[in-house]
C-alpha positions in Angstrom: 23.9 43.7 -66.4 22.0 44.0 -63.2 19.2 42.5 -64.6 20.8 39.2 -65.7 22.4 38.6 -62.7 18.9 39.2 -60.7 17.3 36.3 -63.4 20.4 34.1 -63.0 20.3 34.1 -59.0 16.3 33.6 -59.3 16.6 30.6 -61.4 19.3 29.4 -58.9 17.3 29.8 -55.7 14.2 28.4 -57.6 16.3 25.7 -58.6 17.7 24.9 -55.1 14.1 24.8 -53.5 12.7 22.2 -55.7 10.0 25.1 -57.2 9.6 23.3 -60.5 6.2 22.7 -60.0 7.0 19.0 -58.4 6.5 17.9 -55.3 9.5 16.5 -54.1 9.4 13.1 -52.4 9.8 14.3 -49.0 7.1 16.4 -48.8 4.8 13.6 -50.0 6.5 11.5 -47.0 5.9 14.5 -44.6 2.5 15.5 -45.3 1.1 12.2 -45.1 2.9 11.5 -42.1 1.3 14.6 -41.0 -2.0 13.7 -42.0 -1.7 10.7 -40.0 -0.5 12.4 -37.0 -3.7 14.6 -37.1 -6.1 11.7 -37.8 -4.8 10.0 -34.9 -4.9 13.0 -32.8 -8.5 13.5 -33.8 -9.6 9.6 -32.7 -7.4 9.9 -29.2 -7.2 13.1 -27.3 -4.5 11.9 -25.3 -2.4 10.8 -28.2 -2.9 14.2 -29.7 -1.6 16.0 -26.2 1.7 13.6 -26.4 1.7 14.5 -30.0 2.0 18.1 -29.3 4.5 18.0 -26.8 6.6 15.4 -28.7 6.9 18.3 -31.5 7.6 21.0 -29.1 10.3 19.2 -27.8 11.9 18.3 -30.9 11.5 21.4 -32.2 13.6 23.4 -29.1 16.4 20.9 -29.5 17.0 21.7 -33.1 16.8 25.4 -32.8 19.4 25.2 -29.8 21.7 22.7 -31.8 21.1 25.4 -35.0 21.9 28.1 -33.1 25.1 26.7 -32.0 
């Protein structure tokens, strides 16, 4: 019995995560989004140094507003 209910929850955390062997629209927006980020970055210095704080930034503020 254990065993079926280990497959079952499996399937339906594999299922939730889009691990279907797709790539899920988003993470074709995201990475070439990131791709151009790094391009960018690569061209301007500067631009890479706002680039970098930018995403510190954001990321603080969402694990603060997660945590809450």
């Amino acid at each position: 019995m254990k065993k079926n209910d280990s497959s079952t929850n499996r399937r339906r955390r594999r299922k939730s995560f889009g691990m279907d062997g797709q790539i899920d629209q988003r993470t074709v927006v995201l990475l070439l989004r990131g791709s151009g980020a790094v391009y960018a970055a690569f061209e301007h210095p500067a631009l890479g140094t706002a680039l970098l704080i930018g995403i510190a930034v954001v990321t603080l503020v969402y694990l603060l507003m997660r945590s809450q």
